[in-house]
C-alpha positions in Angstrom: -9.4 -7.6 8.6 -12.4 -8.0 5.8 -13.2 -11.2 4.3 -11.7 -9.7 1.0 -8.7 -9.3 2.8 -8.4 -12.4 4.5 -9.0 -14.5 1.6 -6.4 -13.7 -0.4 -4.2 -13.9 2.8 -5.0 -16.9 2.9 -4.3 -18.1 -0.8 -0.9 -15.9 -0.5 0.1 -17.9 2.4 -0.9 -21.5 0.9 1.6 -20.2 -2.3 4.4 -19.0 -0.5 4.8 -22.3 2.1 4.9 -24.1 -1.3 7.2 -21.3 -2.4 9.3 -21.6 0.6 8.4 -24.9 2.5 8.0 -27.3 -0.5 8.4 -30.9 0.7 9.1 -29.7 4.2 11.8 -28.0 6.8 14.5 -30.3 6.1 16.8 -28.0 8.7 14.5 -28.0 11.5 13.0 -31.6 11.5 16.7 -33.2 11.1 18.0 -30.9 14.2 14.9 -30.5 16.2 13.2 -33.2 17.6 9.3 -33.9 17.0 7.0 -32.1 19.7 9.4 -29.6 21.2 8.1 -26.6 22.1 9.7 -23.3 22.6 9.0 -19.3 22.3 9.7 -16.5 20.2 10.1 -12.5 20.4 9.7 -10.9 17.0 11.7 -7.6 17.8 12.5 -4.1 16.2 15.7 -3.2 15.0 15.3 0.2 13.9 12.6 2.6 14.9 9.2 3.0 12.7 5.9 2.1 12.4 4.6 -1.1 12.5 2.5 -2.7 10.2 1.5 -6.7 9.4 0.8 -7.7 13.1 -2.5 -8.5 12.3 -1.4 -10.4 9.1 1.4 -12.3 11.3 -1.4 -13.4 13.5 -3.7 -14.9 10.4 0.3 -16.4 9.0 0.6 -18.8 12.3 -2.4 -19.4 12.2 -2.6 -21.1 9.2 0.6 -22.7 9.4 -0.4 -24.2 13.2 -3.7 -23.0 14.9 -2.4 -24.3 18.6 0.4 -21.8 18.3 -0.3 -18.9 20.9 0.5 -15.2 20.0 0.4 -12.4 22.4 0.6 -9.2 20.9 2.5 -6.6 22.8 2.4 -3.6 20.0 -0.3 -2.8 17.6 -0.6 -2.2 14.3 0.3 1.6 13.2 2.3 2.2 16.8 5.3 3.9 16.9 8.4 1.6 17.8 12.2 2.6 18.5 14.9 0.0 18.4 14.9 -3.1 21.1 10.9 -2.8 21.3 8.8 -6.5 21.3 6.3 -7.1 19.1 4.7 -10.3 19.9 5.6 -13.4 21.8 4.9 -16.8 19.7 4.9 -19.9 21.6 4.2 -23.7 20.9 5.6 -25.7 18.6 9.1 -24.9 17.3 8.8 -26.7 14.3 5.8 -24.2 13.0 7.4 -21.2 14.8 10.7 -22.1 12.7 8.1 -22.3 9.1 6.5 -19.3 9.9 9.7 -17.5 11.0 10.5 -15.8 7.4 7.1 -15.4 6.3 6.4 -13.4 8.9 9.3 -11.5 8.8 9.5 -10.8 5.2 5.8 -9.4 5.6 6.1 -7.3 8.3 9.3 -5.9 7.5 8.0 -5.3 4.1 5.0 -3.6 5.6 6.2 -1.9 8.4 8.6 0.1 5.8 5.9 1.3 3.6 3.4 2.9 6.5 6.7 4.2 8.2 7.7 6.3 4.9 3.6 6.6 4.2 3.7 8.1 7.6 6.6 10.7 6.9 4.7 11.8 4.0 1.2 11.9 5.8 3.2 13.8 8.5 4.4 16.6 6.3 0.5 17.1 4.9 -1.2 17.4 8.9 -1.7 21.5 8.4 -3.2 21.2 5.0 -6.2 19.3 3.7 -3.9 17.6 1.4 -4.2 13.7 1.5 -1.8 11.3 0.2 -2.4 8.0 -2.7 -0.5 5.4 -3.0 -0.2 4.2 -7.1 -0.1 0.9 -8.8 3.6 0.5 -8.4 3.2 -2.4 -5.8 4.9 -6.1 -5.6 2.9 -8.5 -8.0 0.3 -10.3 -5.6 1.6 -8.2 -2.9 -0.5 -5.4 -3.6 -3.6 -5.9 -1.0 -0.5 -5.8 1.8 1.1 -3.0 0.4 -1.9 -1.1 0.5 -3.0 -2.3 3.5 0.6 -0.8 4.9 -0.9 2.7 3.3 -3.5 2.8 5.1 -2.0 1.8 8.1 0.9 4.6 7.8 -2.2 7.0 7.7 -2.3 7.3 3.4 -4.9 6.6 1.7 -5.5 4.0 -1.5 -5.9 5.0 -4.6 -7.7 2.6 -7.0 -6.7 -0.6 -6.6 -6.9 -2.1 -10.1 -7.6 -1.4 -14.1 -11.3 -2.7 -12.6 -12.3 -0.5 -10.4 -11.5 3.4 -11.8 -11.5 4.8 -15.4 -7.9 6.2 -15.0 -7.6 8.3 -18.4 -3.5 8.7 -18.7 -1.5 10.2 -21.7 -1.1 6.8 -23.6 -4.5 6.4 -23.3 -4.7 9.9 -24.6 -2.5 9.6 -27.3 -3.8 6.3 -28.7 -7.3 7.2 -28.5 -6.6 10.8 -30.4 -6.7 13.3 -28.0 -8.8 14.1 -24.3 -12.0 14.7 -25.8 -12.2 11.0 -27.9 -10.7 9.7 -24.6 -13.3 11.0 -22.5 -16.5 10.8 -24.9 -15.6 6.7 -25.9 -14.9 6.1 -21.8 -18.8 7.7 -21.3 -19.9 5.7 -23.6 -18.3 2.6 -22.6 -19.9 2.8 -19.1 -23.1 3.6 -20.3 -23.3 0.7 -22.7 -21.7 -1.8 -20.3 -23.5 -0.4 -16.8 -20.4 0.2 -15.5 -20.5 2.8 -12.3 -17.4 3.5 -11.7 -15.2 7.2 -11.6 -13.6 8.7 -14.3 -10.1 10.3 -14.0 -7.9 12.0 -16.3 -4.4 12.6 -16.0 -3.2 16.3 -17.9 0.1 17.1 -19.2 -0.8 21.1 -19.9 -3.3 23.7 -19.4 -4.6 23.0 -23.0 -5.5 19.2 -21.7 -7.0 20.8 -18.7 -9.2 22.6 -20.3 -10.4 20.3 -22.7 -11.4 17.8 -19.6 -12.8 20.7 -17.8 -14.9 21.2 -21.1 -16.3 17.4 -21.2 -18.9 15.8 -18.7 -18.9 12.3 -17.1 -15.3 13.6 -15.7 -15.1 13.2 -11.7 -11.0 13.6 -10.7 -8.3 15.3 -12.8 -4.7 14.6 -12.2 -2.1 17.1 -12.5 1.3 15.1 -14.1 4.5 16.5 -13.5 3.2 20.3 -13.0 5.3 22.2 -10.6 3.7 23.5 -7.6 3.1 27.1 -8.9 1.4 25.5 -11.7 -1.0 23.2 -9.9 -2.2 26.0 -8.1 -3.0 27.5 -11.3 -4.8 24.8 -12.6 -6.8 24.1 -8.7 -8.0 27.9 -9.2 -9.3 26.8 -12.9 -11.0 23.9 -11.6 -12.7 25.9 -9.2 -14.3 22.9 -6.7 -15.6 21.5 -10.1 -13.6 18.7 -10.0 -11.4 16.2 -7.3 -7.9 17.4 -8.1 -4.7 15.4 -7.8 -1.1 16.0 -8.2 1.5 13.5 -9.6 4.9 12.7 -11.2 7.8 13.0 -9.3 7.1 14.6 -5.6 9.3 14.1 -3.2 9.4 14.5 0.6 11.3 18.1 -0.2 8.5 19.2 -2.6 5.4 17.5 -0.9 4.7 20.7 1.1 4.5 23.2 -1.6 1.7 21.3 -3.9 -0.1 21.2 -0.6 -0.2 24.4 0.0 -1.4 24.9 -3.7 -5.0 23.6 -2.8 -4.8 20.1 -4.3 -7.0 17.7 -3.0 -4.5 14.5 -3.1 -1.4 14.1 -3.9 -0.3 10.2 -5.4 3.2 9.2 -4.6 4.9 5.8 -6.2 7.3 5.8 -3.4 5.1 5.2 -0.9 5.2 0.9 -2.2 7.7 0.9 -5.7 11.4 1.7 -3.6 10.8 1.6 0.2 13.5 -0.1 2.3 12.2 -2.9 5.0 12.3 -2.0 8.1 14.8 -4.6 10.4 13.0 -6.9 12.4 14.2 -10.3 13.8 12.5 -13.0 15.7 14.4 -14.6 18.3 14.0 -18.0 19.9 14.1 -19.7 23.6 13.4 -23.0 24.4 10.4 -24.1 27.0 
């Protein structure tokens, strides 16, 4: 885990106790007493991939370093119903605080590398890769991502900071591709900014006034069908880094592969994925 990483993991986990915790555990400190200690087994319900362990790890820590973990199953291991994940033990009053942070994590991770995964698996003959998008959980987007990655995708950019990402309202409100594309050139040159430009295309006219500009690294192909992206990857000619978008589903994902494009960007992957079912389960020690 890179220092990014970890601290915002630890500023997320700082918000949600106060989210979650607030002025303490009512439930556990009225029917637990003070310095028990017992153990937990986080376990699968439903086979997957797993994703978070590592973030699970950094959770109890914060919330009790003297709690000890032993990790039983990676991250980005394949798991079927009934497998163990880790074994917590120490105190039960921090087990019990960490118990749904954990969970709701995990579970939330675990479900976007297993359907990244199903994607990724779909592309392994092609040199297709896939993106995630934007379309994360607000402050749960270094996670979700994360969970990508972890699932075998790859990220995309991660914010309006760190790519030029040219899309039709931009477009639209800036008068067309070519005012688009010259003011963005500009921009970066006036403000040192070195970061990529991409555009996103709605038509073979748009392509080919992006393909007519310089300063223009990626182009992304929105909403073309696959007969059409192979078109436009055969225009581009290796000129550009060619992406496909808008719409692409685990039927269709194989034929815009098979067109040539470099990537292919699916929202799914993080806006509508179902958790995967995990519980942790106590015994006292």
């Amino acid at each position: 885990m890179n220092q990014d990483v970890k601290e915002k993991l630890i500023e997320f986990v700082k918000l949600a106790l106060i989210e979650d915790v607030g002025e303490g555990d009512h439930t556990s400190m009225s029917t637990i007493g003070k310095g028990k200690h017992g153990e937990a087994k986080l376990l699968v319900k439903e086979d997957g991939l797993i994703a978070g362990v590592d973030v699970a790890l950094e959770i109890f820590n914060q919330i009790d370093s003297a709690l000890q973990v032993e990790v039983l199953i990676k991250d980005g291991s394949r798991v079927v119903y009934g497998d163990i994940i880790l074994v917590v033990r120490g105190s039960i009053h921090s087990i019990l605080k960490a118990e749904r942070l954990v969970l709701n994590v995990m579970q939330r991770m675990s479900g976007i590398a297993t359907r990244t995964a199903t994607y990724v698996d779909l592309l392994k003959e092609t040199n297709t890769k896939v993106l995630d998008t934007r379309k994360t959980t607000p402050l749960l987007r270094f996670l979700e991502k994360q969970a990508v990655k972890i699932g075998g995708g790859e990220n995309h950019r991660f914010g309006l900071y760190d790519m030029i990402l040219i899309k039709d309202n931009h477009v639209d409100y800036a008068g067309g591709i070519s005012n688009a594309i010259q003011n963005a050139t500009s921009y970066k040159k006036e403000f040192g900014v070195d970061i990529p430009i991409e555009v996103e295309v709605r038509s073979f006219e748009e392509l080919n006034q992006v393909l007519a500009c310089e300063g223009v690294e990626r182009v992304m192909f929105d909403n073309f069908t696959p007969v059409d992206v192979k078109k436009a990857v055969e225009l581009v000619d290796g000129r550009l880094i060619t992406e496909a978008s808008g719409g692409i589903t685990l039927d269709t994902i194989g034929e815009y592969a098979l067109a040539g494009v470099d990537y292919i960007s699916v929202g799914a992957l993080t806006h509508s994925v179902k958790s995967m079912d995990l519980s942790l389960k106590a015994k006292l020690i």
